[in-house]
SELUMDO-582780 format. One record per residue (C-alpha): y, z, x; residue in one letter. Coordinates in steps of 0.25 Angstrom, whole numbers, padded with zeros to 4 digits, always signed. Each point is the difference from the previous one (the first is absolute). Layout:
N
YZXA ...
// end
This chain:
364
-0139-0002+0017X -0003+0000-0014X +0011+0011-0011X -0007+0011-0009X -0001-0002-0013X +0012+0011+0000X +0008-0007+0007X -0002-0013-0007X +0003+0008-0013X +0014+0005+0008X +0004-0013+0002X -0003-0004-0015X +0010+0009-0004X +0010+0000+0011X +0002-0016-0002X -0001+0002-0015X +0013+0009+0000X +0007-0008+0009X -0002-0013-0010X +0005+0009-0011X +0012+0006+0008X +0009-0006+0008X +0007+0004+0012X +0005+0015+0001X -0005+0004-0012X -0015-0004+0004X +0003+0014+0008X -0002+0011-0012X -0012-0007-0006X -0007-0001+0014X +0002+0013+0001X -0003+0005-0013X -0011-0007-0004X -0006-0004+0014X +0004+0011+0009X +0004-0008+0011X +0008+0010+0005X -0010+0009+0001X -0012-0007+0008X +0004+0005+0013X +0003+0015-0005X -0011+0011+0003X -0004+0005-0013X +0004+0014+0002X +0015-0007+0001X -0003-0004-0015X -0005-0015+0005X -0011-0010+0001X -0006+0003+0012X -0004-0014+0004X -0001-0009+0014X +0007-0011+0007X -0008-0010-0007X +0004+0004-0015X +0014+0002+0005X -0001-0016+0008X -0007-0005-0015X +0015+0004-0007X +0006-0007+0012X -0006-0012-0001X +0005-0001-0015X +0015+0003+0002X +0000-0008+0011X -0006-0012-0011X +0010+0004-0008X +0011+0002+0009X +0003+0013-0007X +0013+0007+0005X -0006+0014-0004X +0002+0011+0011X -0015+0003+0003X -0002-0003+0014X +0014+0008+0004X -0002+0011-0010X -0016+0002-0003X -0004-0005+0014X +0011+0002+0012X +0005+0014-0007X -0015+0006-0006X -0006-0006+0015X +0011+0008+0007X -0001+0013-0006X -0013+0001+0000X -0001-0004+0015X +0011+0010+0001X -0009+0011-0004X +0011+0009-0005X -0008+0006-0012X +0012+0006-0008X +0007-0013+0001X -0013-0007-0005X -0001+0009-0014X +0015-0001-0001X +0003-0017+0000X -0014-0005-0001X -0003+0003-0015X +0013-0008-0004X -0003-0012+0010X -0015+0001-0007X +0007-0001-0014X +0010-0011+0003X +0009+0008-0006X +0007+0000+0015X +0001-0008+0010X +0001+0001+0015X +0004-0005+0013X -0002-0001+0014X +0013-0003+0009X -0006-0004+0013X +0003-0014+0005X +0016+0002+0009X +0006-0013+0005X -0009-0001+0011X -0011-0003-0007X -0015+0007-0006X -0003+0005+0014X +0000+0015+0003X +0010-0002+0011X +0012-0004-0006X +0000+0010-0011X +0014+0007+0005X +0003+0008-0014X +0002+0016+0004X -0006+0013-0004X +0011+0012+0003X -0004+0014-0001X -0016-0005-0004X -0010+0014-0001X -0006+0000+0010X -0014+0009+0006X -0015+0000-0003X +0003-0002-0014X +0009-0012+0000X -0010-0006+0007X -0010-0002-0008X +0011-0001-0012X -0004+0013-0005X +0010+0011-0002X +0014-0010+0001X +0010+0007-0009X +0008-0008-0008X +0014-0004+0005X -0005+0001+0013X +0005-0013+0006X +0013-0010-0001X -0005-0016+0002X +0009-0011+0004X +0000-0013+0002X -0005-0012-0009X -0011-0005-0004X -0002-0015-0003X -0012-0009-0008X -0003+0014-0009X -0009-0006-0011X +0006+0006-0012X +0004-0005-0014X +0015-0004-0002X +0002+0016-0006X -0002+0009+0010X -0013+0007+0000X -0004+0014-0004X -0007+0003+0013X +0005-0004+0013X -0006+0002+0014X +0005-0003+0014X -0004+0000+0015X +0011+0004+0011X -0001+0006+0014X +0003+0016+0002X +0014-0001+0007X -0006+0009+0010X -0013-0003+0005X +0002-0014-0006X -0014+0001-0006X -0003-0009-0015X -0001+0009-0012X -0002-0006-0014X +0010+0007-0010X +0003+0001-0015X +0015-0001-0004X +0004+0013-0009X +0010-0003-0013X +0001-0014+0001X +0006-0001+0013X +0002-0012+0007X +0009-0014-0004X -0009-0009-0007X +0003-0013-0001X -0007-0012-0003X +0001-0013+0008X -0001-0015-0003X -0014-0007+0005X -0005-0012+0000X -0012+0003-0008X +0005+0003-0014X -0013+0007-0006X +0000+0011+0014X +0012+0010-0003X +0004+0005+0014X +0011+0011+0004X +0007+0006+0009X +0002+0016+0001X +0013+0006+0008X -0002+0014+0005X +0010+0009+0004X -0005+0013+0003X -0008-0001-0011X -0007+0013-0006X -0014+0000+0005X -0013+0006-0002X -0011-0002+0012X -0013-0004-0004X -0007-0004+0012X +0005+0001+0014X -0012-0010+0005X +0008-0010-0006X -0009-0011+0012X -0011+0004-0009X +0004-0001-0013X +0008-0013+0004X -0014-0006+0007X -0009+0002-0015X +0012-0003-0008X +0002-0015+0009X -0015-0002-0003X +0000+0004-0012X +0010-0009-0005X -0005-0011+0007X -0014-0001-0005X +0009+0000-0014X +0010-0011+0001X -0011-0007+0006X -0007+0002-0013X +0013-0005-0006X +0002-0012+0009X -0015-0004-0004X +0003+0000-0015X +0014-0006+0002X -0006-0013+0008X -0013-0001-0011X +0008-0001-0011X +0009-0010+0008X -0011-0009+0002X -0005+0002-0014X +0012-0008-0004X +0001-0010+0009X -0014-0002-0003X +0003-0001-0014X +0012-0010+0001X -0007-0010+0010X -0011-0003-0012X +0012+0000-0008X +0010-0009+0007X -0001-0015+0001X +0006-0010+0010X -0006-0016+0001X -0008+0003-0012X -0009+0013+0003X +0002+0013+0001X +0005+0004+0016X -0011+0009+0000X -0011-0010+0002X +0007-0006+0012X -0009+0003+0013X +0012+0004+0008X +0005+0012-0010X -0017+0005-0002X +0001+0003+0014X +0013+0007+0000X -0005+0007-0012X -0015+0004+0006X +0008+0006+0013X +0009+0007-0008X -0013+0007-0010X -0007+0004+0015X +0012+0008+0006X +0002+0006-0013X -0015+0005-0003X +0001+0003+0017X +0012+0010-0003X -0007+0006-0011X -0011+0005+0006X +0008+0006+0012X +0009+0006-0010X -0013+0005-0009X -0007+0004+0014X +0013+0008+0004X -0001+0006-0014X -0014+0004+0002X +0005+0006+0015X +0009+0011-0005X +0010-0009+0008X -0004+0001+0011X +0009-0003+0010X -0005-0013+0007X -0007-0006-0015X +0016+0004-0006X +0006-0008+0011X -0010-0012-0001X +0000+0000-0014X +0018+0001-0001X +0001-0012+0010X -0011-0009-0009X +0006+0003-0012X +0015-0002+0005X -0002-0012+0007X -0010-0006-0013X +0010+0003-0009X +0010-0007+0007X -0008-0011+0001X -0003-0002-0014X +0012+0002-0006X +0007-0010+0010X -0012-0010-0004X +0003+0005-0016X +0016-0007+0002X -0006-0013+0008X -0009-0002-0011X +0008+0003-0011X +0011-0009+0005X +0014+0001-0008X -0004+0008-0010X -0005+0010+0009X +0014+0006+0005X +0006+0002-0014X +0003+0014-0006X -0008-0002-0010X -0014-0002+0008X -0005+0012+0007X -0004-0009+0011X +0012+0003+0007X -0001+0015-0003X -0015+0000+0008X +0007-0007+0012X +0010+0012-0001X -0010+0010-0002X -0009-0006+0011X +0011+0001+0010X +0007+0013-0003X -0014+0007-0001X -0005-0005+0015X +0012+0006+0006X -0002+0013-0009X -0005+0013+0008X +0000-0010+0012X -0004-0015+0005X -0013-0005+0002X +0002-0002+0015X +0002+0017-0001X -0012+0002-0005X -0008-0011+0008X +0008+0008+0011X -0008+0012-0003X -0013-0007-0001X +0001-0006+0013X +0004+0013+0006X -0012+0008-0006X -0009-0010+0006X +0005+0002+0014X +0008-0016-0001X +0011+0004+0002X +0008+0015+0006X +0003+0009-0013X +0013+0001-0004X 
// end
């Protein structure tokens, strides 16, 4: 599946910034200059109004770089939630300052339990209820009090600007997606084992809440798809550029006289390695092209999680010492490649959903 010239001009740019910029800071010029933020904004909302597979092109690259900027929390889970939402006001109040990167957002939706609907246990007291509520439409603000926590929220070390949250209505037990009123909530970020993804924790204690959408399944179900479709993406860029390296340092690396890279026994390892990676790619490209749709974003998530891991663990083996010292980033892909295949949910989860859709196995 071949890219538009666009897309390949997006790229250009996206990977230029991130050699010029470093880290954090990448964040303003990305948003600034390339309007990353933006892509997944409607245009009346002040954005870009581009697709999946623009949105899956800036993946791939930060995934490459290993970029901690907050895109996939802030201009993917949040933008992708409010729009699913389809609470209009909300829309023309956050979306143009997420659009601008001039804020950021967050979604709390993972609980101790896990990514799964189920376990979601956070409560909504006093939540509006009736035929507006429902649809997210006419929710005053101040009309809700959430408590509970909220684990794995994608966020930068500073709390964002935006923040979003699913809990249960502590009456009818129903899940409603709801955005947290003047800073409300304990924000606190948490050590993880991947360095380059900040993760954090909000506490809520009857929280100040404004309901957004009270079909909180739905929203939750194109948020999950969504998301998927773009950390695989991510995942894809992440285990390239992985392999890129150990390419180049096998041709480089000399053991009984030659370079290892000519040994028969690491060819192969390598030719394995370049077909799971092109394979992940197009299931990641192909669920890009789908909109997400629900089964290619479940196929394309456990590929890519399980590739990545893949090539990252081959990246240490073939590296050998210098390959788990701080200051090669082999050993931040390997950390990467772990965390991100637990992120949103195993891959057995979503091979789980496959298998049910095609009638394998009972759904869950």
């Amino acid at each position: 599946m071949r890219t538009t010239p666009e897309q390949d001009h997006l790229r250009a740019a996206v990977r230029s910034v991130l050699a010029r910029h470093e880290g954090a800071a990448a964040w303003a010029p990305l948003t600034g200059q390339v309007g990353v933020a933006a892509l997944a904004v409607p245009e009346a909302y002040g954005g870009l109004g581009c697709g999946l597979p623009e949105i899956a092109v800036v993946a791939q690259e930060l995934g490459r770089a290993l970029s901690p900027v907050p895109f996939l929390g802030s201009a993917v889970l949040t933008v992708t939630a409010l729009l699913a939402a389809a609470d209009w006001d909300a829309c023309a109040r956050l979306l143009p300052g997420l659009a601008e990167g001039t804020r950021t957002g967050a979604l709390g939706w993972a609980e101790a339990g896990g990514w799964e609907p189920e376990p979601i246990a956070a409560t909504a007291t006093g939540a509006a209820r009736g035929a507006g509520a429902a649809t997210g439409a006419g929710a005053t603000a101040g009309d809700a009090y959430l408590s509970g926590c909220k684990e794995y929220v994608l966020a930068a070390p500073e709390r964002p600007d935006v923040c979003l949250a699913f809990a249960r209505d502590d009456r009818t037990g129903r899940l409603g997606l709801y955005e947290l009123r003047d800073r409300a909530g304990e924000f606190t970020p948490v050590p993880t084992l991947d360095r380059t993804r900040p993760l954090a924790r909000i506490r809520l204690d009857r929280a100040p809440a404004r309901l957004l959408a009270a079909d909180g399944e739905g929203v939750l179900t194109r948020v999950r798809d969504v998301a998927a479709t773009v950390l695989a993406a991510e995942q894809v860029g992440g285990a390239a550029r992985a392999l890129e390296i150990t390419v180049r340092h096998v041709g480089e690396r000399v053991q009984f006289g030659r370079p290892i890279g000519s040994f028969q026994a690491v060819k192969h390892r390598l030719a394995d390695l370049h077909t799971a990676v092109e394979s992940a790619r197009s299931l990641a490209l192909a669920a890009a092209h789908a909109d997400a749709e629900p089964l290619a974003a479940a196929a394309a998530r456990s590929a890519c999680s399980e590739t990545y891991e893949t090539v990252a663990g081959e990246m240490i083996q073939l590296h050998g010492g210098i390959g788990v010292t701080w200051e090669h980033p082999a050993h931040d892909h390997l950390k990467r490649a772990h965390q991100s295949a637990r992120l949103l949910g195993p891959p057995a989860a979503y091979r789980g959903r496959i298998a049910a859709a095609l009638g394998l196995v009972p759904a869950p």
